[in-house]
ROZAZA-103098 format. One record per residue: residue in three letters; chain; x, y, z of N, C-alpha, C in turn. Coordinates in steps of 0.02 Angstrom, whole numbers. Layout:
% residues N
type_mol_n_u_n_v_n_w_ca_u_ca_v_ca_w_c_u_c_v_c_w
ALA_A_X_Y_Z_X_Y_Z_X_Y_Z
...
% end
This chain:
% residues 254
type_mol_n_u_n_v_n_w_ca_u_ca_v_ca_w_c_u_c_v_c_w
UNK_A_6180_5872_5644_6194_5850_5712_6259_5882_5739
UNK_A_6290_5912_5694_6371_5930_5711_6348_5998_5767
UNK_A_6289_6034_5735_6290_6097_5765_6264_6074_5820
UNK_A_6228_6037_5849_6203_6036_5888_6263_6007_5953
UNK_A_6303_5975_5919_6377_5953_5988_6409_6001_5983
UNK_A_6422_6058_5947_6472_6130_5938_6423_6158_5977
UNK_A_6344_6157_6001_6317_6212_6030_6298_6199_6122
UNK_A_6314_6119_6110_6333_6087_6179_6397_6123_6228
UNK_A_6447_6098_6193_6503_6089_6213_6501_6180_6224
UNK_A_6500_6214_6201_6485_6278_6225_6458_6297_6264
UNK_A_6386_6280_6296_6384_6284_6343_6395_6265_6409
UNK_A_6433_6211_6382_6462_6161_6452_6530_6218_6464
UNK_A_6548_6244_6398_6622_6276_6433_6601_6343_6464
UNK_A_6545_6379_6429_6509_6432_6464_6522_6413_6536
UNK_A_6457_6357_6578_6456_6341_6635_6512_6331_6695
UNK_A_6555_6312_6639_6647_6296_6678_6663_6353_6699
UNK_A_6682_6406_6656_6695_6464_6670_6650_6504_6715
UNK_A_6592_6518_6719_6568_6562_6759_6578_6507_6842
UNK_A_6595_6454_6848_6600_6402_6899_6667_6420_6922
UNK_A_6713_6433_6892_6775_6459_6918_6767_6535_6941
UNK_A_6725_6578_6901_6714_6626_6939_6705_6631_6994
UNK_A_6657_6589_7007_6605_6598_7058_6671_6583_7126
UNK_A_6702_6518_7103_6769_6492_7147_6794_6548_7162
UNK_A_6830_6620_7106_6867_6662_7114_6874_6725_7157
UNK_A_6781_6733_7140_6779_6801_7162_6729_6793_7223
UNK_A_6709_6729_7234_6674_6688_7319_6613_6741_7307
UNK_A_6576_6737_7262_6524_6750_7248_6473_6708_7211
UNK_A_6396_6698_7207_6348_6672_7152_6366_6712_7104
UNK_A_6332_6674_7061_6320_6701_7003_6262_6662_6963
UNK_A_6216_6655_6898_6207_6643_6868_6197_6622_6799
UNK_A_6171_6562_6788_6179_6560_6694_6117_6608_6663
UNK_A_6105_6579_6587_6062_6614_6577_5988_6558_6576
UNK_A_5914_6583_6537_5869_6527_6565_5898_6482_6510
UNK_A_5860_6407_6549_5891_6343_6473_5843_6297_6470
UNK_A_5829_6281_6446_5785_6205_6427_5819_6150_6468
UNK_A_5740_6108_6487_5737_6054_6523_5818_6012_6539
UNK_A_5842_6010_6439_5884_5938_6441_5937_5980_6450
UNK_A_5933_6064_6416_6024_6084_6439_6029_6105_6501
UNK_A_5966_6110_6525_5984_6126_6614_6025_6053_6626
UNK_A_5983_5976_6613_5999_5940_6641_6075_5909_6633
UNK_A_6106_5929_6568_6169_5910_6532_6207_5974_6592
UNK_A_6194_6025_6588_6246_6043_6646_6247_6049_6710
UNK_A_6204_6040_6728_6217_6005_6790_6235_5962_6807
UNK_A_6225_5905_6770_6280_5841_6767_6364_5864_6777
UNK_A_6362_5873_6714_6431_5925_6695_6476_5949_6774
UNK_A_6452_6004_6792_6466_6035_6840_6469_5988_6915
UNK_A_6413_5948_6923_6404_5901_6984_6474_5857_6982
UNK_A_6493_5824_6912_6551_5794_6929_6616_5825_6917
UNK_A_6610_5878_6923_6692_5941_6950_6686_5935_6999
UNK_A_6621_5942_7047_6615_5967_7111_6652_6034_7163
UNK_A_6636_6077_7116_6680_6134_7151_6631_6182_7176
UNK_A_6560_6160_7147_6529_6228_7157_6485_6200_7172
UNK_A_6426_6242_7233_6373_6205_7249_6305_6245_7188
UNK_A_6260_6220_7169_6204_6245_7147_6132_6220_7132
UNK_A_6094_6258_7105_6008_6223_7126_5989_6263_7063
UNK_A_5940_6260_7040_5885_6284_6981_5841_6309_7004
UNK_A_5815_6373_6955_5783_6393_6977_5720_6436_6920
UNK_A_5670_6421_6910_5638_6456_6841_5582_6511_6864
UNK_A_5602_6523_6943_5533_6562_6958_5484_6558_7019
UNK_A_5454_6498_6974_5395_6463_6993_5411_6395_7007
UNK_A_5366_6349_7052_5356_6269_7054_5337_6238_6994
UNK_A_5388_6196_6965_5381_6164_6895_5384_6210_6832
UNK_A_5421_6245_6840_5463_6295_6781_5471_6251_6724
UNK_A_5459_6257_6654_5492_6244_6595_5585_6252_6578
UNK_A_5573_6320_6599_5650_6365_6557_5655_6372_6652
UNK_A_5727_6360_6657_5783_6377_6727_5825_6396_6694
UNK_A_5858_6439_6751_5934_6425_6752_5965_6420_6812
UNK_A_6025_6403_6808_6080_6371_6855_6092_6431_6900
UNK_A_6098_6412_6966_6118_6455_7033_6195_6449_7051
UNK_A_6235_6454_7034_6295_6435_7053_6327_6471_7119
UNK_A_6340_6448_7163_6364_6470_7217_6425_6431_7258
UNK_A_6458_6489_7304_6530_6446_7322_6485_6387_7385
UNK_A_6556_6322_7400_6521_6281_7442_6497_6290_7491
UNK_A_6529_6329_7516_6517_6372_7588_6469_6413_7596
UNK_A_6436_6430_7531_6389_6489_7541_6328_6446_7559
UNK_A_6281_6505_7588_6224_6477_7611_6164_6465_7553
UNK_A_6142_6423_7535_6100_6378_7467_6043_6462_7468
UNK_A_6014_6464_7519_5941_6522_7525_5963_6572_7514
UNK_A_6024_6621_7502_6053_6674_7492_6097_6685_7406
UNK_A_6055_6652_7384_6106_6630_7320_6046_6634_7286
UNK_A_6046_6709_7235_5998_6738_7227_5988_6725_7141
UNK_A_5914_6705_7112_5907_6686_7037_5905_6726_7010
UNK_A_5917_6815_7028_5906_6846_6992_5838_6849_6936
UNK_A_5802_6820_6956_5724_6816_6915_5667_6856_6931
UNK_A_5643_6907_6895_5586_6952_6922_5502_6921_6886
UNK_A_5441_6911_6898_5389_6889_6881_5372_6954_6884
UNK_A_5347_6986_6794_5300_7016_6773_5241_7006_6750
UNK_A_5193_7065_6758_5115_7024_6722_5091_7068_6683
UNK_A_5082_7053_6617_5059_7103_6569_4968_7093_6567
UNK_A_4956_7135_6569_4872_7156_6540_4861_7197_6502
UNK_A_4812_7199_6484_4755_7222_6430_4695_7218_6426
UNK_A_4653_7257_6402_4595_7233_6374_4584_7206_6271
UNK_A_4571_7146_6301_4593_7118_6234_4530_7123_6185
UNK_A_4463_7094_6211_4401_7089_6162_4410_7019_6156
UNK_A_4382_7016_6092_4338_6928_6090_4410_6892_6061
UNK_A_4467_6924_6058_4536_6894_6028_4585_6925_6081
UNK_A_4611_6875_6111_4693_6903_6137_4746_6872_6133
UNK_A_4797_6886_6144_4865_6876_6115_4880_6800_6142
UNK_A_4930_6774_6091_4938_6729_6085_5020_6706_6142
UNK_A_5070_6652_6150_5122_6658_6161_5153_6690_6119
UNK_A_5164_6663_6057_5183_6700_6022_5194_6804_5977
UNK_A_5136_6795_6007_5118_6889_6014_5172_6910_6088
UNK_A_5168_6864_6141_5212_6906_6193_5281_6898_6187
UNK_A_5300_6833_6151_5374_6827_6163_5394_6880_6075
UNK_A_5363_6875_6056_5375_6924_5977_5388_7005_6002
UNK_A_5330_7016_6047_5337_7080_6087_5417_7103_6127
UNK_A_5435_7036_6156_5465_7060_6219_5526_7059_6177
UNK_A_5554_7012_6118_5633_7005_6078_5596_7066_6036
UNK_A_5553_7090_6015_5574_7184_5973_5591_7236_6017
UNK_A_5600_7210_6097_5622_7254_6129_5702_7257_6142
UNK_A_5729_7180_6089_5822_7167_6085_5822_7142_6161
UNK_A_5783_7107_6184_5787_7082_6236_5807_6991_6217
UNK_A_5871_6969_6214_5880_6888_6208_5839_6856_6236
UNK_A_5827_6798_6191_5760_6712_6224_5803_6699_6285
UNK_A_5861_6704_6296_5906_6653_6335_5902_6697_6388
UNK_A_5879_6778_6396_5858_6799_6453_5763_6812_6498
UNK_A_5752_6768_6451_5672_6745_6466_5664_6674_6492
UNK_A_5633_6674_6545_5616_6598_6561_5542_6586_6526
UNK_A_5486_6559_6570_5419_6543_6538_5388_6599_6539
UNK_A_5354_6583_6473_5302_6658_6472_5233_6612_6481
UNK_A_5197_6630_6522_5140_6598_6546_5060_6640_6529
UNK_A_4999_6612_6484_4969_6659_6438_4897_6633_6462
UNK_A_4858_6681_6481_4789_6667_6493_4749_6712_6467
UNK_A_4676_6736_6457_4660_6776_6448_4655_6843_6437
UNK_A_4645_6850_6488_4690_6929_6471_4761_6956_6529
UNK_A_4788_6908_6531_4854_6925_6554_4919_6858_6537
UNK_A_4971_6903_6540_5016_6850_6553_5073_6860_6603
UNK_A_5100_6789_6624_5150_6806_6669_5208_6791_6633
UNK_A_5275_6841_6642_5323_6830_6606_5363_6836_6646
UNK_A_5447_6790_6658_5484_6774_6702_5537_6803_6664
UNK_A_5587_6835_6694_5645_6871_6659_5695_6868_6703
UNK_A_5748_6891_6687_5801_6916_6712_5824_7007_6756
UNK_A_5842_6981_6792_5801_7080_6852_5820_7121_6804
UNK_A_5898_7137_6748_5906_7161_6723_5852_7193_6670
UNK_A_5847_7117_6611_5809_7154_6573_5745_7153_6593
UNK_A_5701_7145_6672_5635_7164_6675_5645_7224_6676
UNK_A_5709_7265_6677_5660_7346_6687_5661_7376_6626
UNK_A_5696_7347_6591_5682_7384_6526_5595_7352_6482
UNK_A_5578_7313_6526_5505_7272_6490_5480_7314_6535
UNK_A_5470_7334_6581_5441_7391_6624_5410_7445_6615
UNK_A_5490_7458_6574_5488_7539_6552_5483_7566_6465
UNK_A_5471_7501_6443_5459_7497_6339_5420_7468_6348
UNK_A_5376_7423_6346_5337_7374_6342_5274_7424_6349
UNK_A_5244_7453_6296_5163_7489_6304_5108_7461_6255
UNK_A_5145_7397_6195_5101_7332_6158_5134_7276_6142
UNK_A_5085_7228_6139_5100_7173_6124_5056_7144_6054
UNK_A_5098_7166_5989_5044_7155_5919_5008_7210_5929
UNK_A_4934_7218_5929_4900_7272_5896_4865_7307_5966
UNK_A_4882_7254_6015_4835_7272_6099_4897_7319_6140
UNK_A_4861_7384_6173_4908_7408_6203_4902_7380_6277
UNK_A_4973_7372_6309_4964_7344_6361_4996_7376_6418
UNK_A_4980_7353_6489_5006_7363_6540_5070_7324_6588
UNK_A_5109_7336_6611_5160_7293_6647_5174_7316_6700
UNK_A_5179_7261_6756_5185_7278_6828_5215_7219_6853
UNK_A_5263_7224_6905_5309_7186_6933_5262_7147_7008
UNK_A_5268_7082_6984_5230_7039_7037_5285_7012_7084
UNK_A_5286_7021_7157_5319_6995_7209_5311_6906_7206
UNK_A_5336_6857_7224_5352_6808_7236_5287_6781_7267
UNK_A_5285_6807_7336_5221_6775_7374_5161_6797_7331
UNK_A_5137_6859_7293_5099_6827_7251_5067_6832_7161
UNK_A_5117_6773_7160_5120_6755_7082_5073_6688_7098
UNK_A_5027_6693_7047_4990_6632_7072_4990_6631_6971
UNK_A_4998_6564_6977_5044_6510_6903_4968_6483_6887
UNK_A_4947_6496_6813_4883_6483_6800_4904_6404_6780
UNK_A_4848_6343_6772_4842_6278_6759_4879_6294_6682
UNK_A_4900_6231_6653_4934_6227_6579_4870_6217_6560
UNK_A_4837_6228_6521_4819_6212_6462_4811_6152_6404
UNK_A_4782_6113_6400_4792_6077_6326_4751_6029_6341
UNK_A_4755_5995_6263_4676_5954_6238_4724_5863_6250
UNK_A_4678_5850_6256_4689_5769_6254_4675_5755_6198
UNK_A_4707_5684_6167_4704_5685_6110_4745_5579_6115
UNK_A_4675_5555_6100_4667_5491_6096_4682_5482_6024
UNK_A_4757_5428_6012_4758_5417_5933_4807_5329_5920
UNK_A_4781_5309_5885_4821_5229_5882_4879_5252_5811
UNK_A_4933_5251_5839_4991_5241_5755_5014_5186_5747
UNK_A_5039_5196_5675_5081_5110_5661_5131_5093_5699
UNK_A_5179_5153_5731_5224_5135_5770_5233_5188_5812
UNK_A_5284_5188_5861_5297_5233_5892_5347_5281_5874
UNK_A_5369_5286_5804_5414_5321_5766_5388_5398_5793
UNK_A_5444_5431_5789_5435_5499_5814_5392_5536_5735
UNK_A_5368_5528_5681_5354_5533_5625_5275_5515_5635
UNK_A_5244_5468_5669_5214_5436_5672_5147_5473_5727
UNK_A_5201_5488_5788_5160_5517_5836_5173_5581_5851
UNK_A_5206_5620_5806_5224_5692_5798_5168_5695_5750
UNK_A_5134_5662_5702_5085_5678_5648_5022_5658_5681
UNK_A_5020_5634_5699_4944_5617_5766_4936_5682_5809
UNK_A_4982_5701_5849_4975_5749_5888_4965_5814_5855
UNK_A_4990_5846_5801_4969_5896_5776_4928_5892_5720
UNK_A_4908_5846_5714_4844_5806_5655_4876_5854_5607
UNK_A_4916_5829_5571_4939_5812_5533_4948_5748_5477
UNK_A_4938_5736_5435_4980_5660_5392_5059_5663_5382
UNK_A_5088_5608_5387_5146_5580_5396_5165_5609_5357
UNK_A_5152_5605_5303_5179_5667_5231_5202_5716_5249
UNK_A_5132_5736_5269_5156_5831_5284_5204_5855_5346
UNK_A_5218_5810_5390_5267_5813_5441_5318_5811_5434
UNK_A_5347_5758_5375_5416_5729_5363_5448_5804_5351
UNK_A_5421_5839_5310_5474_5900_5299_5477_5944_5352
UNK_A_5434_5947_5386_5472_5994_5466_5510_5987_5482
UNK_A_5514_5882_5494_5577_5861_5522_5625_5858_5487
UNK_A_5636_5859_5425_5701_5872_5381_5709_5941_5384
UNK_A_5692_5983_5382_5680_6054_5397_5730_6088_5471
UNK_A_5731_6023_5512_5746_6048_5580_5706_6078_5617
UNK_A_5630_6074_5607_5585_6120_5633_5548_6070_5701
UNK_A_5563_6005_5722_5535_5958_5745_5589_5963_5816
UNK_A_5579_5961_5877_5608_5947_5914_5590_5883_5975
UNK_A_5635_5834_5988_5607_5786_6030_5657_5812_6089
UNK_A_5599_5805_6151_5645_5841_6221_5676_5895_6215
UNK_A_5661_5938_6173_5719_5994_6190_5775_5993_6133
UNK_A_5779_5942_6101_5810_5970_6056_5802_5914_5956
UNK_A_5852_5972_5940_5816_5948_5861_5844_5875_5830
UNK_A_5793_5854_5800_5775_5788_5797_5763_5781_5705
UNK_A_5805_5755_5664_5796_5746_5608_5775_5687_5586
UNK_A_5793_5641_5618_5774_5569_5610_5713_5547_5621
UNK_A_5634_5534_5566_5595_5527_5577_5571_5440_5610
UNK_A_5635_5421_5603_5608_5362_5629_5625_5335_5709
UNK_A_5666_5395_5730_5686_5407_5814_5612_5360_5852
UNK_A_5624_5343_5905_5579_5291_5948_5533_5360_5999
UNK_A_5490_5373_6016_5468_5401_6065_5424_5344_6115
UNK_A_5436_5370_6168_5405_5336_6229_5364_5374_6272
UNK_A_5324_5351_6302_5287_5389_6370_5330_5438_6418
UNK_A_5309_5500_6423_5338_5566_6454_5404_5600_6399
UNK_A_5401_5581_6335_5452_5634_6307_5374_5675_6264
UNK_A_5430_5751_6256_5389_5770_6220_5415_5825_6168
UNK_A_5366_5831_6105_5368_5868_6052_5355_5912_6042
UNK_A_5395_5961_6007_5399_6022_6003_5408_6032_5903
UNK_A_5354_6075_5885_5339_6097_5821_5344_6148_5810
UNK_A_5387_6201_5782_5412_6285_5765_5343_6314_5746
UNK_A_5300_6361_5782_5252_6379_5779_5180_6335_5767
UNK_A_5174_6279_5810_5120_6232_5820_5133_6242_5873
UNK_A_5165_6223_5942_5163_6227_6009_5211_6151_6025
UNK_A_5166_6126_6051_5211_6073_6099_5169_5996_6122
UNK_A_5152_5938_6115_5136_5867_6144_5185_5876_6181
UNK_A_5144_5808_6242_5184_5765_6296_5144_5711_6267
UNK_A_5207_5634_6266_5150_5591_6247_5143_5549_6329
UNK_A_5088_5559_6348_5066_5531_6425_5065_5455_6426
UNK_A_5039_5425_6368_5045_5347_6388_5066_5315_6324
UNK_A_5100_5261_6299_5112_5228_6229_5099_5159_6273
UNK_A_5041_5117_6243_5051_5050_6236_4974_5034_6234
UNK_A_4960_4960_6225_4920_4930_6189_4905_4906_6122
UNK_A_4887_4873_6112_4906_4890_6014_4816_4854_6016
UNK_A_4802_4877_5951_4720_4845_5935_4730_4786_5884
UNK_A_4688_4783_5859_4675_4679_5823_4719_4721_5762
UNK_A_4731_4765_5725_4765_4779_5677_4847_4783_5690
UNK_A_4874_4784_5751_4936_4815_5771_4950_4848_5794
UNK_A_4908_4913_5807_4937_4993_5798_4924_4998_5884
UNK_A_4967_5038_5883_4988_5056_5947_4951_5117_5975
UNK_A_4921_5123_6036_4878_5165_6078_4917_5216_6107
UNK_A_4898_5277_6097_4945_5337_6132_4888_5390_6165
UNK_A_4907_5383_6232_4877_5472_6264_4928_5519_6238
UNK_A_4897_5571_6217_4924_5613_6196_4899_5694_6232
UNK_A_4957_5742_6256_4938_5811_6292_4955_5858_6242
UNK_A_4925_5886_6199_4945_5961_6155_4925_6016_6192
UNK_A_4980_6059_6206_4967_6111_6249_4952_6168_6210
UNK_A_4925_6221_6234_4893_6276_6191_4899_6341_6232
% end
């Protein structure tokens, strides 16, 4: 848990600093992309300095990965630019195509940082990938496979990026409790057994971040994250049947 407040507090002082910039040199600027809860931890952060005005931004409507817009007060909110380019990779794949994991594996052998990728968004035979203007041109201009498929890349304008539906299975399951152990092993059908060591592992994340404690509480709208399984939302917790056990909608995304 220590690393995880040493990796906080860093980026809260990250955010400080580029916030005085922004004060200094009466320019935006930006962070890099962040998850749900560290977008939401600094913006807190920053909202009660109040020196700097700013908004989020991941792209698209209902982004996963943002980052922070920081701009002076005075500046105008619509001119305060995310620096975010939407690329779309294709291929012809065959009766198998790439996975998330095949594109984001692709795009870091190009020494391109996660923290300069927002969502990588994966359908059939394309995907949309959100970056930073910088390193989209180097994904532009290297990027000719992804794993064993050779591919194509082309820079999609704003007006039209059209954001395919998420994906994922429903998944009706009653546990003994609502222990994060409990309904982290439901959702990736799994047994409680075989889960516990992910989460001692550090491989288990609740909301965004890592979660060792298998007996942590989960509730309706948090969700789980498994190091190469993907990701639950749990949509509903309650009811219990004549035995006890507690009723969960469950969303595994794919």
């Amino acid at each position: 848990m220590q690393y995880i407040k040493v990796e906080e507090q860093e980026l809260l002082k990250r955010g400080q600093d580029l916030a005085r910039q922004v004060i200094s040199k009466g320019r935006p600027a930006v962070t890099d992309f962040l998850d749900p809860a560290s977008l939401d931890m600094l913006k807190l952060n920053l909202a009660r300095r109040g020196e700097v005005g700013m908004r989020a931004d991941g792209g698209y409507e209902g982004a996963e990965r943002q980052r922070l817009v920081l701009f002076p007060p005075d500046w105008p909110e619509q001119q305060a630019d995310s620096q975010i380019v939407c690329l779309e990779i294709t291929g012809s794949f065959g009766d198998k195509s790439p996975s998330h994991r095949d594109y984001l594996g692709a795009l870091l052998g190009l020494g391109i940082r996660r923290e300069k990728l927002g969502d990588i968004l994966v359908e059939r035979e394309r995907a949309l990938v959100f970056a930073d203007k910088k390193v989209a041109r180097v994904i532009l201009e290297q990027l000719t496979a992804v794993s064993i498929w050779p591919v194509t890349v082309r820079q999609v304008e704003k007006e039209q990026i059209v954001v395919p539906d998420k994906s994922y299975r429903e998944i009706k399951a009653s546990v003994a409790s609502l222990r994060l152990d409990a309904v982290a092993a439901a959702g990736f059908g799994l047994s409680r057994s075989k889960i516990l060591p992910f989460i001692a592992a550090g491989y288990v994340q609740l909301n965004w971040r890592e979660c060792l404690n298998p007996a942590d509480r989960v509730q309706a709208g948090d969700v789980i994250s498994l190091r190469g399984r993907g990701r639950i939302k749990v949509v509903d917790a309650g009811g219990t049947s004549r035995r006890g056990r507690t009723f969960v909608l469950l969303h595994r995304y794919v």
